[in-house]
KOLGU-4560 file (N, C-alpha, C; in nm, 3 decimals, padded with zeros to 5 digits):
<recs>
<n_xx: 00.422 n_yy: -02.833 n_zz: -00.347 ca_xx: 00.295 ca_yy: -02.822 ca_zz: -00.283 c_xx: 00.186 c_yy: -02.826 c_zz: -00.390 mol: A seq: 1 type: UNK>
<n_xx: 00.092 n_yy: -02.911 n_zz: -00.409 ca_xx: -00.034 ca_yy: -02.959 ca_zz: -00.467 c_xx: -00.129 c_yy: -02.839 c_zz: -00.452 mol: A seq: 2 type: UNK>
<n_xx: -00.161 n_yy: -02.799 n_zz: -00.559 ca_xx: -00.295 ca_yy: -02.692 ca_zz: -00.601 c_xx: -00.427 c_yy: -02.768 c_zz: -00.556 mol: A seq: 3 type: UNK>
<n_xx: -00.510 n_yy: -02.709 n_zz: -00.476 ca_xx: -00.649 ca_yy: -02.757 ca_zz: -00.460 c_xx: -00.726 c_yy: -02.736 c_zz: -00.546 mol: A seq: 4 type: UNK>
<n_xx: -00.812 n_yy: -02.821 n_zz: -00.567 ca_xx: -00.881 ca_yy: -02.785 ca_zz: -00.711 c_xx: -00.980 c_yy: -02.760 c_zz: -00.666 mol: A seq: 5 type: UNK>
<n_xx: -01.082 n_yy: -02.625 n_zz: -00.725 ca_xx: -01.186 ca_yy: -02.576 ca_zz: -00.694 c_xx: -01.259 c_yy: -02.646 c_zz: -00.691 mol: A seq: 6 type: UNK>
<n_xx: -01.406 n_yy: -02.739 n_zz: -00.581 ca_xx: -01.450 ca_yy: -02.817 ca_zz: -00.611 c_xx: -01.590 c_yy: -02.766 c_zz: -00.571 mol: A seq: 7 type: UNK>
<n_xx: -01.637 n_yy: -02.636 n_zz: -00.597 ca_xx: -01.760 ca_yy: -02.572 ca_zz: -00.648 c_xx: -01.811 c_yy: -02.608 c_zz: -00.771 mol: A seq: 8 type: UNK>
<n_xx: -01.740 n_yy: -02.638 n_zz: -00.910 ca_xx: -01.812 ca_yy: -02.640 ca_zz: -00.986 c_xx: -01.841 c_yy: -02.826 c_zz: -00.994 mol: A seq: 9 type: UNK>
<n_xx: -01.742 n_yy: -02.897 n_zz: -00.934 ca_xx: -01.807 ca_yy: -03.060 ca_zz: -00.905 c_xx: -01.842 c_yy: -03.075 c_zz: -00.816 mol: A seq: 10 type: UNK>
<n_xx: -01.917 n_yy: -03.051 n_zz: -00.712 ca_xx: -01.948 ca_yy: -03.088 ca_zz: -00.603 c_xx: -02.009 c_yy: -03.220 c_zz: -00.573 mol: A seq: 11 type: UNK>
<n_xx: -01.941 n_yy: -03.296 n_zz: -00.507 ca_xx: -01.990 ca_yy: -03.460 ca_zz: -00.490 c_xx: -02.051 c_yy: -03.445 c_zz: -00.326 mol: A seq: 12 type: UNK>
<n_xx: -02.189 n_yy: -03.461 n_zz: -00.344 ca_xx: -02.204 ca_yy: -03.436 ca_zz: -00.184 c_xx: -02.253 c_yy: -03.554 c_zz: -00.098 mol: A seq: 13 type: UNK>
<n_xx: -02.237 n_yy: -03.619 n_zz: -00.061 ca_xx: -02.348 ca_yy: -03.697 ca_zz: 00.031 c_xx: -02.544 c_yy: -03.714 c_zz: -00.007 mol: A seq: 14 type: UNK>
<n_xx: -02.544 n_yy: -03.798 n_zz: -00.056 ca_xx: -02.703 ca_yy: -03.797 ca_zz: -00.022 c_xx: -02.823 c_yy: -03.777 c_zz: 00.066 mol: A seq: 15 type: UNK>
<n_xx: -02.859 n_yy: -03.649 n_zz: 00.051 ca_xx: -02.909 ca_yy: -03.564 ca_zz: 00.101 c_xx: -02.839 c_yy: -03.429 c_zz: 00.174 mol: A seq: 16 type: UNK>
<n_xx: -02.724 n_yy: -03.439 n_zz: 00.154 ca_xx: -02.618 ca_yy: -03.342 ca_zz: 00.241 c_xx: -02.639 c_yy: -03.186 c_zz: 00.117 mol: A seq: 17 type: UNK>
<n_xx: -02.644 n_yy: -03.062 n_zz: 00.167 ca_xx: -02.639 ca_yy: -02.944 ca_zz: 00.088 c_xx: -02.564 c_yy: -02.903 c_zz: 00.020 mol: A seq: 18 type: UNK>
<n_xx: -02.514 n_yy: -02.881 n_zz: -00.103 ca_xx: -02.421 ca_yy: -02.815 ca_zz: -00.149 c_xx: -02.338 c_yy: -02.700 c_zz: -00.144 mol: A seq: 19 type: UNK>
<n_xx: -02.236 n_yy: -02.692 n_zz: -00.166 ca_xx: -02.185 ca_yy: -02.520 ca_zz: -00.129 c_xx: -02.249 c_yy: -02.461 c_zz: -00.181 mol: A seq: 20 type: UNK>
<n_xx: -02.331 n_yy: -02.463 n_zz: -00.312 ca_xx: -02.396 ca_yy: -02.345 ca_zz: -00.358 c_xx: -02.525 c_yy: -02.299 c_zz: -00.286 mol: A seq: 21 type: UNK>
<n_xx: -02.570 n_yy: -02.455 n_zz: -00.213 ca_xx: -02.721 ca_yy: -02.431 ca_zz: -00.122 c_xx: -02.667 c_yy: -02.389 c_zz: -00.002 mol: A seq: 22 type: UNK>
<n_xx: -02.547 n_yy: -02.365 n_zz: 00.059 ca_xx: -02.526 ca_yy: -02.336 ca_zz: 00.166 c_xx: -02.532 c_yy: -02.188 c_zz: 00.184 mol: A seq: 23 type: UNK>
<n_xx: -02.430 n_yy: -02.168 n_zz: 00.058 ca_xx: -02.448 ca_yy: -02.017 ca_zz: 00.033 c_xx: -02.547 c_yy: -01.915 c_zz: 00.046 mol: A seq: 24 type: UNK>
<n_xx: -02.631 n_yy: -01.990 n_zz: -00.063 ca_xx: -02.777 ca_yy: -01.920 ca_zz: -00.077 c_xx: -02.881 c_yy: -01.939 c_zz: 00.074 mol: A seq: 25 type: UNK>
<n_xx: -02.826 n_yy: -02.006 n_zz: 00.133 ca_xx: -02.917 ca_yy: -02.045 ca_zz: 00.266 c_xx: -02.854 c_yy: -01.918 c_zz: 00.407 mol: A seq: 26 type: UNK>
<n_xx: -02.752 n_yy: -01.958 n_zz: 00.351 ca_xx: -02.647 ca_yy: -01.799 ca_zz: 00.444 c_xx: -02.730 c_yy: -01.672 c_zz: 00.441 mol: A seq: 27 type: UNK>
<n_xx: -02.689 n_yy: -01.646 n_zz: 00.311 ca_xx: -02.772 ca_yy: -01.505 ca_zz: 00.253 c_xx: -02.915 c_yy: -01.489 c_zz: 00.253 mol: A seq: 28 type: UNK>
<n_xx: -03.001 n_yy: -01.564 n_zz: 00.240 ca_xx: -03.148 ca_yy: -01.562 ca_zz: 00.283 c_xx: -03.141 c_yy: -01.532 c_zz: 00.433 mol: A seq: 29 type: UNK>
<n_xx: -03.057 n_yy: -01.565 n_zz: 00.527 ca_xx: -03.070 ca_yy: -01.622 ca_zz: 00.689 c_xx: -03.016 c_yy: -01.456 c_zz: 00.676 mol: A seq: 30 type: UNK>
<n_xx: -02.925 n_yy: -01.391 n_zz: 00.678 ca_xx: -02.893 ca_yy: -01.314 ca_zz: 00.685 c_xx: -03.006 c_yy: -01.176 c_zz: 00.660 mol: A seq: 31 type: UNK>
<n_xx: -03.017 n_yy: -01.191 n_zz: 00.456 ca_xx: -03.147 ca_yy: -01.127 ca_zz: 00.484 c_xx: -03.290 c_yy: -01.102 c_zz: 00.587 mol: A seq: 32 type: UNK>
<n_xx: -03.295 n_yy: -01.213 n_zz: 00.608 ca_xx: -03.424 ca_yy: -01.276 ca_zz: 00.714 c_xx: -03.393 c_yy: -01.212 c_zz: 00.841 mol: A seq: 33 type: UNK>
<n_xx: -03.273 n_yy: -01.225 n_zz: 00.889 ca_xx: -03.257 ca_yy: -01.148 ca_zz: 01.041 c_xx: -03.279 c_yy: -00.971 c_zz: 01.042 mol: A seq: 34 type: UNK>
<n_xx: -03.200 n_yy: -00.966 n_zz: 00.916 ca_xx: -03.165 ca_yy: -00.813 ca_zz: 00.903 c_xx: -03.315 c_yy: -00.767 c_zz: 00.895 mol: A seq: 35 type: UNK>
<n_xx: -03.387 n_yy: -00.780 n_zz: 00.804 ca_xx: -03.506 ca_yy: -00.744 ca_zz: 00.725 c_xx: -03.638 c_yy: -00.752 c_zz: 00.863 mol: A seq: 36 type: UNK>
<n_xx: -03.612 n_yy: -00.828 n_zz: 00.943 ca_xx: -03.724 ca_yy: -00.851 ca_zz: 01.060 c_xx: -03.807 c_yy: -00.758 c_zz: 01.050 mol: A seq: 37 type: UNK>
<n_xx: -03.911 n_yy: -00.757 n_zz: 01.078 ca_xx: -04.037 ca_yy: -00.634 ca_zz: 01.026 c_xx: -04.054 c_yy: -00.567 c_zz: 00.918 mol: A seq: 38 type: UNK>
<n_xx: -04.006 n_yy: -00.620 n_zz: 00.832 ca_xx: -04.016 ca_yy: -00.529 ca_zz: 00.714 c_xx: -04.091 c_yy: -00.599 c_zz: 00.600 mol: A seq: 39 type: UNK>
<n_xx: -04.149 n_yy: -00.706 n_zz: 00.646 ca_xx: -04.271 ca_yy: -00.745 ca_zz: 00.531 c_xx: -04.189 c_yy: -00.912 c_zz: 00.496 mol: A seq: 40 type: UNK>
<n_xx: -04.279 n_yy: -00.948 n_zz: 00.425 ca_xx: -04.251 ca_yy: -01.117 ca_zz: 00.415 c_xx: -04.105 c_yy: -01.110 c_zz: 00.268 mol: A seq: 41 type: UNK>
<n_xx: -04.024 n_yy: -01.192 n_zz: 00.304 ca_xx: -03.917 ca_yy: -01.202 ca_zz: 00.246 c_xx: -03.903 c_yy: -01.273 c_zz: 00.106 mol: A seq: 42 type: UNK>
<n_xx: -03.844 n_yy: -01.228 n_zz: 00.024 ca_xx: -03.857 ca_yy: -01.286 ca_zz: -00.101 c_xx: -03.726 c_yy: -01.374 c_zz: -00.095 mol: A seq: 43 type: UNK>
<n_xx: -03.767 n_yy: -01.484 n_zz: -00.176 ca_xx: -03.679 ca_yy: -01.640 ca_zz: -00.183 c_xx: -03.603 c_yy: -01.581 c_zz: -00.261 mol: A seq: 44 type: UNK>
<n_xx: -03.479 n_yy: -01.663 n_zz: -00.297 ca_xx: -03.395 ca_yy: -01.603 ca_zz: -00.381 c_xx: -03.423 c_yy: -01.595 c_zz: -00.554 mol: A seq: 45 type: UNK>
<n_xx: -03.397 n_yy: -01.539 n_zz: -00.670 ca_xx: -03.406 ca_yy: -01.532 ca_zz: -00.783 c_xx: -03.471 c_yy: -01.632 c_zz: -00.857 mol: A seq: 46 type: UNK>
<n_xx: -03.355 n_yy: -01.759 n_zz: -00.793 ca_xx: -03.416 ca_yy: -01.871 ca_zz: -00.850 c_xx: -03.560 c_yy: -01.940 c_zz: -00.800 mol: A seq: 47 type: UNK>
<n_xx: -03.599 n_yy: -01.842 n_zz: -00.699 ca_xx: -03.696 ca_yy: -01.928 ca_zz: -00.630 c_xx: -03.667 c_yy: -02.032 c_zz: -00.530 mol: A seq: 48 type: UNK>
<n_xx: -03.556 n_yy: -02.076 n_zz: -00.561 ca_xx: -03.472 ca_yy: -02.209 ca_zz: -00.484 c_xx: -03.431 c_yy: -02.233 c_zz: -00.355 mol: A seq: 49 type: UNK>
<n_xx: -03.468 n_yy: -02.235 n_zz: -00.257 ca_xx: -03.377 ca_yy: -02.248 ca_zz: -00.144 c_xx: -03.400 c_yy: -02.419 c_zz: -00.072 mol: A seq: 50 type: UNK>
<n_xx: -03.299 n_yy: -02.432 n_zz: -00.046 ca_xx: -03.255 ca_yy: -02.532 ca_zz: 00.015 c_xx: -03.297 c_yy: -02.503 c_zz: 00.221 mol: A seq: 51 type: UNK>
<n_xx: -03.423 n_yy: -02.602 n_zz: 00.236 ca_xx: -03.478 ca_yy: -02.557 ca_zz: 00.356 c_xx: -03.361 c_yy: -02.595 c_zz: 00.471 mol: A seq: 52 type: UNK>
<n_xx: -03.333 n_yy: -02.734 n_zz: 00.431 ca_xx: -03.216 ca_yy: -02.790 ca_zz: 00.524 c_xx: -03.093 c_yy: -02.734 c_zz: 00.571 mol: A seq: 53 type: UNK>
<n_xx: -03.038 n_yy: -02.667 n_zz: 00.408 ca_xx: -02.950 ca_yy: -02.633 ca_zz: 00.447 c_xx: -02.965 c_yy: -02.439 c_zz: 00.532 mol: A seq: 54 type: UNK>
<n_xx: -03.059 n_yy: -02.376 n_zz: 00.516 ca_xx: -03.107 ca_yy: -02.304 ca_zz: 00.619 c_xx: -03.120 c_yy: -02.299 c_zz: 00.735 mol: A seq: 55 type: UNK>
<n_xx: -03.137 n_yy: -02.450 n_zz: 00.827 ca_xx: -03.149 ca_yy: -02.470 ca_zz: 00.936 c_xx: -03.047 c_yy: -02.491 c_zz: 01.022 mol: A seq: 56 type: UNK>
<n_xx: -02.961 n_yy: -02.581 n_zz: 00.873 ca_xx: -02.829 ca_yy: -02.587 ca_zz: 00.943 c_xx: -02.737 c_yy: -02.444 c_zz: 00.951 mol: A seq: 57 type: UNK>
<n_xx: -02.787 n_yy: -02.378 n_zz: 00.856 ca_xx: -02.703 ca_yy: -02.222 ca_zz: 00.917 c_xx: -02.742 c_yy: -02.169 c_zz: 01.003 mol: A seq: 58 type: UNK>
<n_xx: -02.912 n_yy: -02.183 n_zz: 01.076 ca_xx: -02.898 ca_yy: -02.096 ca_zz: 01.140 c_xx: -02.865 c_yy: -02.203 c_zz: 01.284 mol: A seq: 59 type: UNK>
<n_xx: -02.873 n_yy: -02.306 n_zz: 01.292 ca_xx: -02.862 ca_yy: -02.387 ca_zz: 01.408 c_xx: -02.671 c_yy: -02.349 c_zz: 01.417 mol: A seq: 60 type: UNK>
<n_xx: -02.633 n_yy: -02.336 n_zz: 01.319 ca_xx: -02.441 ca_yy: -02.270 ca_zz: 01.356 c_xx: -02.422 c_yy: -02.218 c_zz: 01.402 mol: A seq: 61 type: UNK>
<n_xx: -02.516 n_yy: -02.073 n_zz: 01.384 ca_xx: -02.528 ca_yy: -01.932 ca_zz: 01.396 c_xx: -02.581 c_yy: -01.941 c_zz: 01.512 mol: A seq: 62 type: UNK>
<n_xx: -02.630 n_yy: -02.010 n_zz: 01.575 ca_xx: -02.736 ca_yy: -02.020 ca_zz: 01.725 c_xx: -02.821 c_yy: -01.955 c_zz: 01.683 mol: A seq: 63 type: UNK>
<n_xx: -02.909 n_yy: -01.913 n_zz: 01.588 ca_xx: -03.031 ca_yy: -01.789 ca_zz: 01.569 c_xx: -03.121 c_yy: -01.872 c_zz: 01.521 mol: A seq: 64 type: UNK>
<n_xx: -03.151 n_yy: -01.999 n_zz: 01.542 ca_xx: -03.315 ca_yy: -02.038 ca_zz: 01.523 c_xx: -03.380 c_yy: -02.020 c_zz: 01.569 mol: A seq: 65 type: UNK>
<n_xx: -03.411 n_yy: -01.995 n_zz: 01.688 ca_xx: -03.532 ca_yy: -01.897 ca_zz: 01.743 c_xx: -03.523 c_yy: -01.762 c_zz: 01.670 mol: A seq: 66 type: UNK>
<n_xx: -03.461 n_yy: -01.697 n_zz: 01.629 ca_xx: -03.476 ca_yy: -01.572 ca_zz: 01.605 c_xx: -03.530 c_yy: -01.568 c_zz: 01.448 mol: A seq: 67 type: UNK>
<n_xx: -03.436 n_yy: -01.687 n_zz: 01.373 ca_xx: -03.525 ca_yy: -01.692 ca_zz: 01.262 c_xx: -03.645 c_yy: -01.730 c_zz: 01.239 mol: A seq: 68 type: UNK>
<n_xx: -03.706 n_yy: -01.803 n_zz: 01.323 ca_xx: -03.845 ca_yy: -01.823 ca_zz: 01.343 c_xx: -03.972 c_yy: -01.690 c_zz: 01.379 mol: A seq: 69 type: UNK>
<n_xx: -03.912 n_yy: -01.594 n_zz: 01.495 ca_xx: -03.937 ca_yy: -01.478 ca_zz: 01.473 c_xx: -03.961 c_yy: -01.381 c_zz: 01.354 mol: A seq: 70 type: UNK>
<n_xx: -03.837 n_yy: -01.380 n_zz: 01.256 ca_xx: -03.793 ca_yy: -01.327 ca_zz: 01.162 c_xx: -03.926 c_yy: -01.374 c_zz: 01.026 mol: A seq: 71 type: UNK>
<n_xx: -03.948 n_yy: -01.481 n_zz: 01.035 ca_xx: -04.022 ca_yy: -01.579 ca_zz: 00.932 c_xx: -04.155 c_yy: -01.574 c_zz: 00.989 mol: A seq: 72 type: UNK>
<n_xx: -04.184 n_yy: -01.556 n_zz: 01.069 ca_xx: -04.334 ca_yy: -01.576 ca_zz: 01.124 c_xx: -04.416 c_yy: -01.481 c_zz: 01.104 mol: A seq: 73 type: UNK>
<n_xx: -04.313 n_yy: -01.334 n_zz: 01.173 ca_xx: -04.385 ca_yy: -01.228 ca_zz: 01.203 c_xx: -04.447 c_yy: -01.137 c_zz: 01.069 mol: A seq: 74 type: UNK>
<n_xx: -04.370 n_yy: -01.157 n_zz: 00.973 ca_xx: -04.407 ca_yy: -01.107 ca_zz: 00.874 c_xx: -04.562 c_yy: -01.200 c_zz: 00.827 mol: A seq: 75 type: UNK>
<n_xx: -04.522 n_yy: -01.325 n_zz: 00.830 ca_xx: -04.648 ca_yy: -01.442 ca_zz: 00.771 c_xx: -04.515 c_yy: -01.535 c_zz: 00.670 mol: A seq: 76 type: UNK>
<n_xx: -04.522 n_yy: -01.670 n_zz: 00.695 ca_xx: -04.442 ca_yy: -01.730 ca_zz: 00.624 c_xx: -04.400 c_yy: -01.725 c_zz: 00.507 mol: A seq: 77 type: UNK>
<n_xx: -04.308 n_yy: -01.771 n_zz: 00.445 ca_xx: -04.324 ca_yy: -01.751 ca_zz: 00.254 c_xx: -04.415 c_yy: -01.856 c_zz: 00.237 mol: A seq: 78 type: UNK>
<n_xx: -04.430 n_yy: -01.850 n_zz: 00.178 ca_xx: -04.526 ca_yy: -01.939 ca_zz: 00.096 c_xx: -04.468 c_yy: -02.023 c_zz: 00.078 mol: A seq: 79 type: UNK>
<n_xx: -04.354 n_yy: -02.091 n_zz: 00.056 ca_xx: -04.276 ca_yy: -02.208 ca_zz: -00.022 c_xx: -04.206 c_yy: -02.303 c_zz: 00.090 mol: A seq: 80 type: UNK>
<n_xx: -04.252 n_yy: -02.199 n_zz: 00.229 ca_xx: -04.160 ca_yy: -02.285 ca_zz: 00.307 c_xx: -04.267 c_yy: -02.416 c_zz: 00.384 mol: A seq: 81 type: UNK>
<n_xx: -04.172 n_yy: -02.511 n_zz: 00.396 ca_xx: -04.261 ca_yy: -02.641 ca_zz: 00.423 c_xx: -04.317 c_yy: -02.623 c_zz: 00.543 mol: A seq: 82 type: UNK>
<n_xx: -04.431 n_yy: -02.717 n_zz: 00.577 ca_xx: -04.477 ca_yy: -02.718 ca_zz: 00.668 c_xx: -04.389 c_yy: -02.738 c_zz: 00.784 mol: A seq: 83 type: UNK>
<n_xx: -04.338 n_yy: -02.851 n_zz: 00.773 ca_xx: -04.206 ca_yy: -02.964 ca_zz: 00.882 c_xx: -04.111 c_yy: -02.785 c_zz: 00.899 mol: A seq: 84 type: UNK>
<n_xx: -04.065 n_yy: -02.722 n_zz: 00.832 ca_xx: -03.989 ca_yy: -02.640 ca_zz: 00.855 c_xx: -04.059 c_yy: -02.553 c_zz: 00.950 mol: A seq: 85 type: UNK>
<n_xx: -04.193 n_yy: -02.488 n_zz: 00.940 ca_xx: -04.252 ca_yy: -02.453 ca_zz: 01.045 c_xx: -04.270 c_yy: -02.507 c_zz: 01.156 mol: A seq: 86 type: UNK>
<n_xx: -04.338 n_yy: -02.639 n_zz: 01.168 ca_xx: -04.324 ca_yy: -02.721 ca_zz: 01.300 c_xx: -04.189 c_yy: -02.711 c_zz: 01.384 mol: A seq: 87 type: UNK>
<n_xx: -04.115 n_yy: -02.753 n_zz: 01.289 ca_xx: -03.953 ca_yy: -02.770 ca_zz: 01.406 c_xx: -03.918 c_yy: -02.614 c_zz: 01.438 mol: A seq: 88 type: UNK>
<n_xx: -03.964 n_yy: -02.492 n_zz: 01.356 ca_xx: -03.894 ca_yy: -02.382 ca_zz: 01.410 c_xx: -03.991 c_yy: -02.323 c_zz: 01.512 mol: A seq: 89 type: UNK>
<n_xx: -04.094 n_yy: -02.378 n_zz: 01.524 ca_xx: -04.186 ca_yy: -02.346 ca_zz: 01.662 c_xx: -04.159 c_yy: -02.397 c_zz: 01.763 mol: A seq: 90 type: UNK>
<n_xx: -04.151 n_yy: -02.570 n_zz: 01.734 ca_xx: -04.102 ca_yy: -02.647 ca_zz: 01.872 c_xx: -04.004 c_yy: -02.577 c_zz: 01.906 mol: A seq: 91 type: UNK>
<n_xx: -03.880 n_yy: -02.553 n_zz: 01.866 ca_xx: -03.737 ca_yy: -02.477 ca_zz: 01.893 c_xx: -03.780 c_yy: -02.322 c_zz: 01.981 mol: A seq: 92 type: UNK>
<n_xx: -03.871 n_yy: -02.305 n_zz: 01.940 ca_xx: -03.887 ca_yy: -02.164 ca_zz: 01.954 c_xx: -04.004 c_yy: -02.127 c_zz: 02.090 mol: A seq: 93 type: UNK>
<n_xx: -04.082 n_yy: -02.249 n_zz: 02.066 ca_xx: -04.172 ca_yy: -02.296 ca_zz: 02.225 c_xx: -04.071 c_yy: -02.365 c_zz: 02.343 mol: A seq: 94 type: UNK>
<n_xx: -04.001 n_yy: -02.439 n_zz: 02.276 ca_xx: -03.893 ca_yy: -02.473 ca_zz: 02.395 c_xx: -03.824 c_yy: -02.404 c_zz: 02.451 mol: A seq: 95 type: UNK>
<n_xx: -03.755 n_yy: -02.326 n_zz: 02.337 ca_xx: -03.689 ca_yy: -02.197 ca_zz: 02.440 c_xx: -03.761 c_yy: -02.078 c_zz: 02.547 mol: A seq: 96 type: UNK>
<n_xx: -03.895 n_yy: -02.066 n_zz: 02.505 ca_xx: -03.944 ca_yy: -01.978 ca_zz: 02.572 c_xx: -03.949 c_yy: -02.070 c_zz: 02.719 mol: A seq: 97 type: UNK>
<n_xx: -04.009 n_yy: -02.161 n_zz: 02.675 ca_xx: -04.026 ca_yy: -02.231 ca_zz: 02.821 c_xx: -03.906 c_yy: -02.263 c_zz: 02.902 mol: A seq: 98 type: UNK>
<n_xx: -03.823 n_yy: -02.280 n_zz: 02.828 ca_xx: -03.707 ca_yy: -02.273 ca_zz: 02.926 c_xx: -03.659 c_yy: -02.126 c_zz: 03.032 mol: A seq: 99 type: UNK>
<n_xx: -03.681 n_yy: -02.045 n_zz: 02.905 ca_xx: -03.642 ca_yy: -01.911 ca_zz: 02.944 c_xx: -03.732 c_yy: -01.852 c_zz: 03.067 mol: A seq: 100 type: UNK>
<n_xx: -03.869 n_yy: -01.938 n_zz: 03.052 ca_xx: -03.916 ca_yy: -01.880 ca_zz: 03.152 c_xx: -03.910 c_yy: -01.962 c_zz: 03.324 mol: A seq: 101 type: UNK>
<n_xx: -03.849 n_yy: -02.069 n_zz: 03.309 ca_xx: -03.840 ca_yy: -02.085 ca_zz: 03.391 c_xx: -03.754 c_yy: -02.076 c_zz: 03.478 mol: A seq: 102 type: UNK>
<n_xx: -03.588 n_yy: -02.005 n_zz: 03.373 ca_xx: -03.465 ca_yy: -01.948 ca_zz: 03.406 c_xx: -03.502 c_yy: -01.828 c_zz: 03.518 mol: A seq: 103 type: UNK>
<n_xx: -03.638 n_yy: -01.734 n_zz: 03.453 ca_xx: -03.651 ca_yy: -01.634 ca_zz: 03.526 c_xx: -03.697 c_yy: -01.656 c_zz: 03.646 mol: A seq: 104 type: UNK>
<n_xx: -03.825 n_yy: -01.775 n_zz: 03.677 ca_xx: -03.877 ca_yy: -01.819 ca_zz: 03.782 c_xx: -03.762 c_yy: -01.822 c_zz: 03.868 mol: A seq: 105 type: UNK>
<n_xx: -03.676 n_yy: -01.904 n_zz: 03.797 ca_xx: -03.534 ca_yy: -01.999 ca_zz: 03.938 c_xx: -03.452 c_yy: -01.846 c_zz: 03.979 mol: A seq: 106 type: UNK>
<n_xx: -03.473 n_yy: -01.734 n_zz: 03.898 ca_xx: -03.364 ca_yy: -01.635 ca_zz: 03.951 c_xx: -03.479 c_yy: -01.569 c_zz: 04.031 mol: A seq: 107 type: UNK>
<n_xx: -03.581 n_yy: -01.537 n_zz: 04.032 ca_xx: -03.658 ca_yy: -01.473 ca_zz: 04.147 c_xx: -03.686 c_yy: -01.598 c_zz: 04.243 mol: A seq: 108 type: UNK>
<n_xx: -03.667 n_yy: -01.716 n_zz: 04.239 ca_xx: -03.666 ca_yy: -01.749 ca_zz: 04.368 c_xx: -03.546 c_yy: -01.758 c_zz: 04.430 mol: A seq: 109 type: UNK>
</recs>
């Protein structure tokens, strides 16, 4: 049976695709970010670095993009995060409401 070779420290990814190390760090920010909700605007990681994409795609896994949008808003954005990252986590986050509210409409009628 063939040893897998750790392929963290070469990572060959796709162009434009995230790395395990940006995935990681995108985990743990998302994580922080949910946990931390009200508790003041969130600091990026050490390096400063985060990988916006691969953030979205964790939390779009996680089903919690609306919530991270919550999480990110309410405090006041970071500063570093892109605009486009705001736009799409509002649309996401205006769509759902509107849906949601019309879930409630259809159950009271």
């Amino acid at each position: 049976m063939a040893v897998l070779e750790d392929s963290s420290a070469n990572e060959s990814q796709p162009c434009g695709q995230p790395t395990r190390a940006a995935r990681a760090a995108a985990f743990q920010f998302l994580c922080r970010a949910l946990s931390a909700r009200g508790a003041g605007p969130l600091a990026l990681p050490e390096d400063g670095e985060l990988d916006w994409v691969a953030l979205v795609e964790q939390a779009s896994r996680e089903r919690v993009v609306t919530t991270l949008h919550l999480a990110l808003a309410e405090p006041g954005w970071p500063s570093a995060a892109p605009a486009d990252l705001r736009d799409y986590l509002t649309l996401v986050h205006e769509a759902n409401a509107t849906q949601n509210r019309a879930i409630r409409q259809q159950a009271k009628d």
